[in-house]
C-alpha positions in Angstrom: 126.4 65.2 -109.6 126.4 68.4 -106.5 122.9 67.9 -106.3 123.0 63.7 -106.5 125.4 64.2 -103.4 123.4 66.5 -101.2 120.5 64.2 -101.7 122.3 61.0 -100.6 124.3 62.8 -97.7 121.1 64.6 -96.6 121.8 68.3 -98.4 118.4 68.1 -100.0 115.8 70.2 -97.7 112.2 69.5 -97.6 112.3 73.6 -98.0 112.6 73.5 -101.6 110.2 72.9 -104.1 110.2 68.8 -105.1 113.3 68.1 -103.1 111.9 64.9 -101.4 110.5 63.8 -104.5 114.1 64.3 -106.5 115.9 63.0 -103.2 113.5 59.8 -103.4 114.6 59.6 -107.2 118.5 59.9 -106.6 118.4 57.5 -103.9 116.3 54.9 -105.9 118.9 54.9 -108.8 121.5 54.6 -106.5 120.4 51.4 -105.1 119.9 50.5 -108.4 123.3 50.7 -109.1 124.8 49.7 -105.5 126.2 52.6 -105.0 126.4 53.7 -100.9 127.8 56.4 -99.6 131.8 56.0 -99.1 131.5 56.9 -95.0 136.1 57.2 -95.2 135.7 59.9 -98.4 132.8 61.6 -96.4 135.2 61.9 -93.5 137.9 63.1 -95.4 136.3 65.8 -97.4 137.0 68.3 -94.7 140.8 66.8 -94.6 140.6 64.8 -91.5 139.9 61.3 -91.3 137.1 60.1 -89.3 140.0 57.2 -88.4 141.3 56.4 -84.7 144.4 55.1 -84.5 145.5 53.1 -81.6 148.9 52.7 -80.0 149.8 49.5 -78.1 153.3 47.4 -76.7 151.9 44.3 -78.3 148.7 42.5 -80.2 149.2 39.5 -78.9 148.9 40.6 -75.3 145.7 39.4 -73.5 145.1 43.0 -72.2 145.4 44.9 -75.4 143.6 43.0 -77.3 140.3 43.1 -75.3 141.2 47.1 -74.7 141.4 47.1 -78.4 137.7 45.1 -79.2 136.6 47.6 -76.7 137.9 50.8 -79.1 136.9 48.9 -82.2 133.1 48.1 -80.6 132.5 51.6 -80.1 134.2 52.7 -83.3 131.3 50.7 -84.9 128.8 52.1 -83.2 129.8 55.8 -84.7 130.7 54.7 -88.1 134.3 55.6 -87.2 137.8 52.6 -88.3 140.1 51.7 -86.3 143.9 51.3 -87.3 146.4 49.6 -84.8 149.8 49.9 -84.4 152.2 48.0 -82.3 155.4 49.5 -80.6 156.4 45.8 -79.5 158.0 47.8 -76.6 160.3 49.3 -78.2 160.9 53.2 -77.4 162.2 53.8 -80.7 159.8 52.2 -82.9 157.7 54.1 -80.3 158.8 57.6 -81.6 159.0 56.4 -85.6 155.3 55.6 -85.5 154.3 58.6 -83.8 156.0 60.4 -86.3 154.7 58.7 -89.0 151.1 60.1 -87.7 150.8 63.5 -88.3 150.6 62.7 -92.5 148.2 60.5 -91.5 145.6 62.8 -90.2 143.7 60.8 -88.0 140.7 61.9 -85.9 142.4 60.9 -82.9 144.8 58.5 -81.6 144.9 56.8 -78.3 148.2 55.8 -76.5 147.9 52.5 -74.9 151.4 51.1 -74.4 153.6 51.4 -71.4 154.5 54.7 -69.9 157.5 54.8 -67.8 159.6 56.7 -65.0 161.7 58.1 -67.6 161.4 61.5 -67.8 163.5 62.3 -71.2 161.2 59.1 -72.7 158.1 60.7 -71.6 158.7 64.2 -72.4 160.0 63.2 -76.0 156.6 61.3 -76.1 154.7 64.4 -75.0 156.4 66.8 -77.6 155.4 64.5 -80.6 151.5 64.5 -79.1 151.7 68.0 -79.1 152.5 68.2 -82.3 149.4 65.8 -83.0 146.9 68.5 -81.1 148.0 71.0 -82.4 147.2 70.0 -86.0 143.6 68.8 -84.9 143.9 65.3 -83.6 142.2 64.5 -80.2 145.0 62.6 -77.6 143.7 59.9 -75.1 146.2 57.8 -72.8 144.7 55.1 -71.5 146.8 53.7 -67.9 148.4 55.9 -65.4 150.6 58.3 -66.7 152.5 61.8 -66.6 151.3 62.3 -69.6 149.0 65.9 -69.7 146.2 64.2 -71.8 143.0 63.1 -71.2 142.8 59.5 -70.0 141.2 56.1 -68.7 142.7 54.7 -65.9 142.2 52.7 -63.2 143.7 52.6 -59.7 146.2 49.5 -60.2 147.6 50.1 -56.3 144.5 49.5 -54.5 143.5 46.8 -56.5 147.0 44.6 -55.9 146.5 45.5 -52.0 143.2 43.9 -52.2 144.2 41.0 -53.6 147.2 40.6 -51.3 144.6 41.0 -48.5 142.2 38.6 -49.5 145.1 35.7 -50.3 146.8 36.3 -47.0 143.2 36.0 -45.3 142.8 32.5 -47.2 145.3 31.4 -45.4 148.5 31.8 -47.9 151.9 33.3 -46.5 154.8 32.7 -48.8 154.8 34.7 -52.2 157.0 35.4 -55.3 156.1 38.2 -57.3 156.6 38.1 -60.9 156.3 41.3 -62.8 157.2 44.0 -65.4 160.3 46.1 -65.2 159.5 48.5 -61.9 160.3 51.6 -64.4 157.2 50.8 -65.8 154.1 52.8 -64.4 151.8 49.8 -64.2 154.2 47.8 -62.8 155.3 49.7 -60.2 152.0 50.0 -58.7 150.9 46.8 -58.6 153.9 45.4 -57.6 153.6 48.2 -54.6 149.8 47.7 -53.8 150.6 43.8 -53.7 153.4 44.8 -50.9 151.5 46.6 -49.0 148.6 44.4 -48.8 150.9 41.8 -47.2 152.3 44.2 -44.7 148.8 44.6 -43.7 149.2 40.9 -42.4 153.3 41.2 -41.5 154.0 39.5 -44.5 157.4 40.4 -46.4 158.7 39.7 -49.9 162.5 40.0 -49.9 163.6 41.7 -52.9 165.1 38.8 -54.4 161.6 36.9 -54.6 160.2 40.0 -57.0 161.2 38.5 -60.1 161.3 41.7 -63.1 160.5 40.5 -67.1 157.9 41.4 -68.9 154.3 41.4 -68.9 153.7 38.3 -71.1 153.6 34.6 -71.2 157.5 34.6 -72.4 158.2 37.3 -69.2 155.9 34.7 -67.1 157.9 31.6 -68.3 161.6 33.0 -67.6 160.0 34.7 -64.1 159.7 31.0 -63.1 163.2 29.4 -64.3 165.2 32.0 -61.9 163.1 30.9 -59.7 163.8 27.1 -60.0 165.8 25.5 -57.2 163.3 27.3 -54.2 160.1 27.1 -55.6 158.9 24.9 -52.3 159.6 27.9 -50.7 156.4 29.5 -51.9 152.7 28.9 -51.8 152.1 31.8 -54.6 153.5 33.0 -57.4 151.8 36.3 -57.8 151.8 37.1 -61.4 151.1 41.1 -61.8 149.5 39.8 -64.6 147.5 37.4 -66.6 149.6 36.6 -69.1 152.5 36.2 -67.0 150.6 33.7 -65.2 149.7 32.4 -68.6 153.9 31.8 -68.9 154.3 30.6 -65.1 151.7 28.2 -65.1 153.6 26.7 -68.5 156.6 26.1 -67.0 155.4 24.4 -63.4 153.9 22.1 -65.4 156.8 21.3 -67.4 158.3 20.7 -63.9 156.3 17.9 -63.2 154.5 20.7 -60.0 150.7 20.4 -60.0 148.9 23.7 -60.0 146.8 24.8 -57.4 147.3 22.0 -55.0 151.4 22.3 -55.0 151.8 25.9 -55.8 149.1 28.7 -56.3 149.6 31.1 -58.9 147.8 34.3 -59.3 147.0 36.8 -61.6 145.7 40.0 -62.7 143.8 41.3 -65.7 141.1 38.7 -65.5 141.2 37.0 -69.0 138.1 34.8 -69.0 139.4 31.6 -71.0 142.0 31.2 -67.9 139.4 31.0 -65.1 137.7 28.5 -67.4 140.9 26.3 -67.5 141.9 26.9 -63.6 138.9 27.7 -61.9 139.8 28.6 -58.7 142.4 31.0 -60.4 142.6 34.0 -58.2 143.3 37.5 -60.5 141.8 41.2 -60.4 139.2 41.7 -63.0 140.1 44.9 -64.8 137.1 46.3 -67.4 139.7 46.1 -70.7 137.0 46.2 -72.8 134.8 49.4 -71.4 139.1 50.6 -71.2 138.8 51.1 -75.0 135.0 51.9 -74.9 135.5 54.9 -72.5 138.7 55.9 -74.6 136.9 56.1 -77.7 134.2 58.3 -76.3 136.8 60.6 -75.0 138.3 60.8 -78.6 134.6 61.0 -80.8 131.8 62.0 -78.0 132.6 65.7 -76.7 133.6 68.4 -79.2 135.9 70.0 -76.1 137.8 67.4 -73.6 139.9 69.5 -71.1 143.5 68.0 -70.9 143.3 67.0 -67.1 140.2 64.8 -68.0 140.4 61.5 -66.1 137.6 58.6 -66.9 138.7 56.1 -63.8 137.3 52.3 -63.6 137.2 49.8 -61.1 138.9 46.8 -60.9 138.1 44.0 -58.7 139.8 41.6 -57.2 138.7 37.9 -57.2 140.1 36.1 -54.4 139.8 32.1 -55.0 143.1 31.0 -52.7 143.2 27.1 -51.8 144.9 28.0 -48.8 146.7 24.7 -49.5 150.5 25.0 -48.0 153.3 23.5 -50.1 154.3 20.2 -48.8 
């Protein structure tokens, strides 16, 4: 049996006496029986998996699940699994999964949800991936962070001012912006880029038109109905991003308002099946999928990742404003 395994896993050296002959013999009878080589037991035998878990705020998002086809693509490509795990925002859950992973022994496990201001939250966070490292498993954060890990990110601020900029130059003046809590990382910046893009052309947002859910269709939806009563007063609703839009768009139409010619809504993210149903749909393309491509490298590629490691894409905006005012 020793010897059957070397020669199916590659043991068996040319070196020795009859060894390709016996290796072409083992693997013959193996095929003969269907047996392959079990790639998770290989993986194991040296008591780590060759398994990459991945941390997200919710499947269902638009974002994370492109970010995740992006991990598992790659995983494929190195004979490595994938197992997901969803926080559905919720801090606690948060910290009860991440303790669950240390008996799990994964090769490494990227965080992907949605890092905040708070400093007890994120240092909590920090001491459980400590832990992780310390017992062998490689930590990648993907999105801006305080976090001391290596990461993917991608410069959320500059993109939002971009955008800003190219909708005010369309000819569009009166926004809402619909976004995430501000204590969330993501948020924050965008919501800030977005600002000061319109400064750039004296254009103000009074706090009362930045309307705080979440970053979903639901947060998109309710962003809309405390906005009902004054939506004439806008010409955009800037979603901060596409799945808030997603929710937004939802909920003009149920209102009877046509969308772009009475109201422009915006996103960001770039989820392809939207453009297709509103194509002159203006959002910030943001490379989800290379996001869990370049985080997977990070975790399998390089035996030695320093901890300040950063891996940052590009986003870029696309800018397709009607310039149409409301009424």
């Amino acid at each position: 049996m020793p010897t059957a395994s070397r020669a199916l896993n590659g043991g068996v050296r040319g070196a020795q006496s009859g060894s390709a002959e016996l290796r072409q013999r083992v693997t013959d009878a193996a095929r003969a029986l269907g047996y392959s080589v079990n790639p998770a037991a290989q993986a194991t035998k040296g008591g780590r998996s060759r398994t990459v878990a991945v941390l997200v705020s919710d499947i269902e998002d638009y974002g994370s699940a492109t970010m995740i086809s992006g991990v598992m693509h790659a995983a494929e490509k190195r004979g490595a699994s994938v197992a997901v795990r969803t926080t559905r925002d919720d801090p606690l859950r948060e910290h009860e999964l991440l303790a669950q992973l240390p008996g799990e022994r994964h090769r490494a496990v990227i965080i992907a949800t949605s890092r905040t201001t708070d400093a007890h939250r994120e240092s909590a966070l920090a001491r459980q991936l400590d832990t992780l490292v310390e017992q062998g498993t490689r930590v990648v954060v993907v999105g801006d962070s305080s976090l001391e890990f290596p990461s993917v990110t991608v410069d959320n601020r500059v993109a939002a001012r971009l955008l800003a900029d190219g909708l005010a130059r369309a000819g569009l003046r009166r926004f809402a912006i619909l976004s995430a809590p501000a204590s969330e990382i993501t948020a924050h910046d965008r919501v800030d880029g977005f600002l000061a893009g319109l400064a750039e052309h004296d254009i103000t947002v009074p706090r009362q038109d930045v309307i705080h859910r979440t970053f979903s269709r639901d947060g998109g939806y309710a962003a809309v109905r405390a906005l009902e009563g004054r939506l004439d007063q806008f010409d955009v609703l800037a979603a901060m991003s596409d799945a808030m839009a997603v929710g937004a768009i939802a909920r003009l139409y149920e209102l009877g308002i046509d969308v772009p010619r009475e109201i422009e809504v915006t996103g960001f993210d770039h989820v392809p099946m939207l453009g297709d149903v509103l194509p002159q749909f203006s959002t910030v393309e943001v490379p989800l999928e290379a996001f869990g491509e370049a985080a997977l490298s990070l975790c399998l590629d390089e035996d030695d990742v320093p901890a300040d490691t950063t891996i940052a894409l590009r986003a870029t905006p696309i800018v397709r404003g009607t310039a149409v005012k409301r009424r």
